[in-house]
C-alpha positions in Angstrom: 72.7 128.3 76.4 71.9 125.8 79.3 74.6 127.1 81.6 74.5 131.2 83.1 77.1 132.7 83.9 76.8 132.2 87.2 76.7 128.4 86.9 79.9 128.5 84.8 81.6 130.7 87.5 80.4 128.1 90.0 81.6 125.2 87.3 84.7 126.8 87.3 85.0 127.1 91.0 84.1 123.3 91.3 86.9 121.7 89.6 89.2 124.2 90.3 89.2 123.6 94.0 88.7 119.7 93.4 92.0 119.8 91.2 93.8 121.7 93.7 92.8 119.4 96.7 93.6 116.4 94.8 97.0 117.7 93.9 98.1 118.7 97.6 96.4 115.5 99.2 98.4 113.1 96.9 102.0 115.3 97.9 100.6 114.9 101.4 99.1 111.7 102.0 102.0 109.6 100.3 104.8 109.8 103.3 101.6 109.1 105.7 99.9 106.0 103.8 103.6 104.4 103.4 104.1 105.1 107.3 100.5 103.7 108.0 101.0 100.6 105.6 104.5 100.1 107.1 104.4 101.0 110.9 104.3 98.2 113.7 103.4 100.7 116.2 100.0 100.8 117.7 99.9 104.7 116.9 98.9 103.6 113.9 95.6 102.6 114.7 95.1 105.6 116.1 96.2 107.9 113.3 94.3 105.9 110.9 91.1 106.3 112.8 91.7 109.9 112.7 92.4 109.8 109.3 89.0 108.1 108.7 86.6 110.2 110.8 85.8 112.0 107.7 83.9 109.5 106.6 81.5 109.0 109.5 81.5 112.4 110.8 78.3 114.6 109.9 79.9 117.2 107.5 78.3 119.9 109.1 80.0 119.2 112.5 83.3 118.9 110.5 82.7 122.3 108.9 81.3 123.9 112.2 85.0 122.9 114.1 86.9 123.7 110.9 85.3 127.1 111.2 85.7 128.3 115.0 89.6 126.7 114.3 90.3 128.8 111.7 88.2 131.7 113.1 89.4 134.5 114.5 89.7 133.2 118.5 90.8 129.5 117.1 94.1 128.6 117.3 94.3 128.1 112.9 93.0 131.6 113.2 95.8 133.2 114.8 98.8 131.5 113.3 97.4 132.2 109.8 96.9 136.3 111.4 100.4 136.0 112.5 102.1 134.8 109.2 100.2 137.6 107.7 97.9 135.5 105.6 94.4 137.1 107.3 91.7 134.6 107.9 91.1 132.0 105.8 86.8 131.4 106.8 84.4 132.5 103.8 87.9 132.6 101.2 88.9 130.1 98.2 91.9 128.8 100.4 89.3 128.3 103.4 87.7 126.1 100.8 91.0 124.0 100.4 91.9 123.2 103.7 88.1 122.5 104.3 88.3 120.2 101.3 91.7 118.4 102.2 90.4 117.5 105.5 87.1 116.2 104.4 88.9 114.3 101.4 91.5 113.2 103.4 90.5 109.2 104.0 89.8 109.0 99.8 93.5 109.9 99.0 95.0 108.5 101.9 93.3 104.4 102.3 93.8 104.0 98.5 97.3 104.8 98.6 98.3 103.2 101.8 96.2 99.2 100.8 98.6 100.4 97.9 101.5 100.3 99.4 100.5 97.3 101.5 100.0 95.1 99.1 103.6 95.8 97.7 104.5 94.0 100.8 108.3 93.9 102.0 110.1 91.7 99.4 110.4 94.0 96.6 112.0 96.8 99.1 114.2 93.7 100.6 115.9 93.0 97.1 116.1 96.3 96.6 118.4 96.9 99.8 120.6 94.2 98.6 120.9 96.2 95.6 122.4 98.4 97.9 119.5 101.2 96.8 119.2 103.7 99.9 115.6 103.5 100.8 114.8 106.9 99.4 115.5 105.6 96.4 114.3 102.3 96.2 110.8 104.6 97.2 110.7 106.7 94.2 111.7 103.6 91.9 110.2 100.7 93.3 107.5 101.2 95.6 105.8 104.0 93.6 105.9 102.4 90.2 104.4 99.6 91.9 101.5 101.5 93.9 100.7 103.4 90.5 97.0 102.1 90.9 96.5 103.2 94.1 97.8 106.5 92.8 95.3 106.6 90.0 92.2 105.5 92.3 93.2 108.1 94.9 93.7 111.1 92.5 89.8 109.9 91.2 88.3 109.6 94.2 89.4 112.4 95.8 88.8 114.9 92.9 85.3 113.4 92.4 84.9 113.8 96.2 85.5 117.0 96.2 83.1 118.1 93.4 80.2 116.6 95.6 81.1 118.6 98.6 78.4 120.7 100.5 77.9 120.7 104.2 81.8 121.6 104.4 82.3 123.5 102.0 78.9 125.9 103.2 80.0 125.9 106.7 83.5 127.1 106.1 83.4 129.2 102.8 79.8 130.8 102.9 77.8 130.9 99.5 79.9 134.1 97.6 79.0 134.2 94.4 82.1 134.4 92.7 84.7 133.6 95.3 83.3 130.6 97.3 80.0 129.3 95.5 80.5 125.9 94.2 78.1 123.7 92.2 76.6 121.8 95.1 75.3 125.8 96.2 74.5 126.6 92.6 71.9 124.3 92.1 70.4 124.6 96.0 70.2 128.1 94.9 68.7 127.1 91.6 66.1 125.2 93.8 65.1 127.7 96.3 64.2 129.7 93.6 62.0 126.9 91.9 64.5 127.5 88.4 64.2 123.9 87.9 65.2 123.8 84.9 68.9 125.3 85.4 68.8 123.0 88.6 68.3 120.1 86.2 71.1 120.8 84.1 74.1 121.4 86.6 72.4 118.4 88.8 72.4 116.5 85.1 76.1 117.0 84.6 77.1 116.2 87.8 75.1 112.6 87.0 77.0 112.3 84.1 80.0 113.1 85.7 79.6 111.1 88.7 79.0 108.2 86.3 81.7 108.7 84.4 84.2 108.5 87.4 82.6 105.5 88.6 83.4 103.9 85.0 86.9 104.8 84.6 87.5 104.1 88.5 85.9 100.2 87.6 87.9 100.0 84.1 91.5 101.3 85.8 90.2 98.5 89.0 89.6 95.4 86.5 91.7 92.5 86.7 93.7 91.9 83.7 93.5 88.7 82.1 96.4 87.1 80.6 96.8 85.8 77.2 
């Protein structure tokens, strides 16, 4: 068998997280993309570049901050202490918040061009429907951002698979509990198993490739008959 134990644990682990994130970034992300599409106010500039520091920020230095704050002397650290939830560094749900700030800008810019390009009319005729904006929301402006759904729920979930720097810095390398596949096949390497490293590394090729194909084929124009 190609795979151990260990590296279906890790497996496991992997796509467990990366479906979790996804799911809690989407709930989250939607009210803020459809302020950040929507908003006149400068604060949006400014929210959106903190939304997008991810992307340029060292993950290590993410990690390293996400770590004292949720430490014991950080100010994530007490609240979570004080609602009785214990600390949440070196832990699976460490690994989520780590991960849903780290994903953040991949589920948040899809969905909020998304919404964007919806632009104002639809909403418009739908207030002289007389549809309270709640609802013409849930009936016209998601149906109609349903792609940006789909390429945020991709992205963010293969995101997340690739994670290492973060995840290291904020949930440790516990076999088990907190070791993910990026650690599983460093581990592999540090022990010159290259051949275990080649397989997990292999899948994750496949996988990454695979992502990339369905993200292009859900992304291609349609042509019309």
């Amino acid at each position: 068998m190609p795979f151990s134990s260990d590296d279906l644990a890790a497996l496991w682990l992997t796509f467990k997280l990366a479906a979790l994130t996804t799911a809690l970034l989407l709930l989250l992300c939607t009210p803020l993309a459809w302020w950040l599409a929507r908003t006149p106010s400068r604060w949006g500039s400014v929210v959106g570049a903190v939304v997008s520091m991810p992307l340029v920020l060292p993950p290590t230095v993410l990690g390293f901050y996400l770590l004292v704050a949720l430490g014991p002397n950080g100010p994530g650290g007490q609240l979570t202490q004080a609602l009785g939830l214990g600390l949440l560094p070196f832990t699976f749900w460490g690994l989520v918040v780590g991960s849903m700030i780290y994903s953040l800008p991949f589920a948040v810019q899809p969905l909020q061009n998304a919404f964007a390009a919806i632009g104002k009319r639809p909403m418009e005729v739908a207030a002289t429907l007389r549809a309270k904006p709640l609802d013409a929301f849930f009936t016209v402006a998601l149906p109609l951002a349903r792609p940006g759904f789909i390429t945020a729920a991709i992205m963010t979930f293969a995101h997340t698979v690739g994670e290492f720097g973060v995840v290291l810095m904020i949930g440790g390398n516990i076999p088990g509990s907190t070791r993910l596949v990026s650690m599983q096949i460093y581990g592999h390497v540090e022990a010159l198993q290259y051949t275990q490293a080649h397989w997990l590394a292999g899948s994750m090729v496949v996988f990454s490739f695979v992502v990339l194909l369905g993200l292009a084929l859900v992304n291609r124009p349609k042509t019309r008959s």
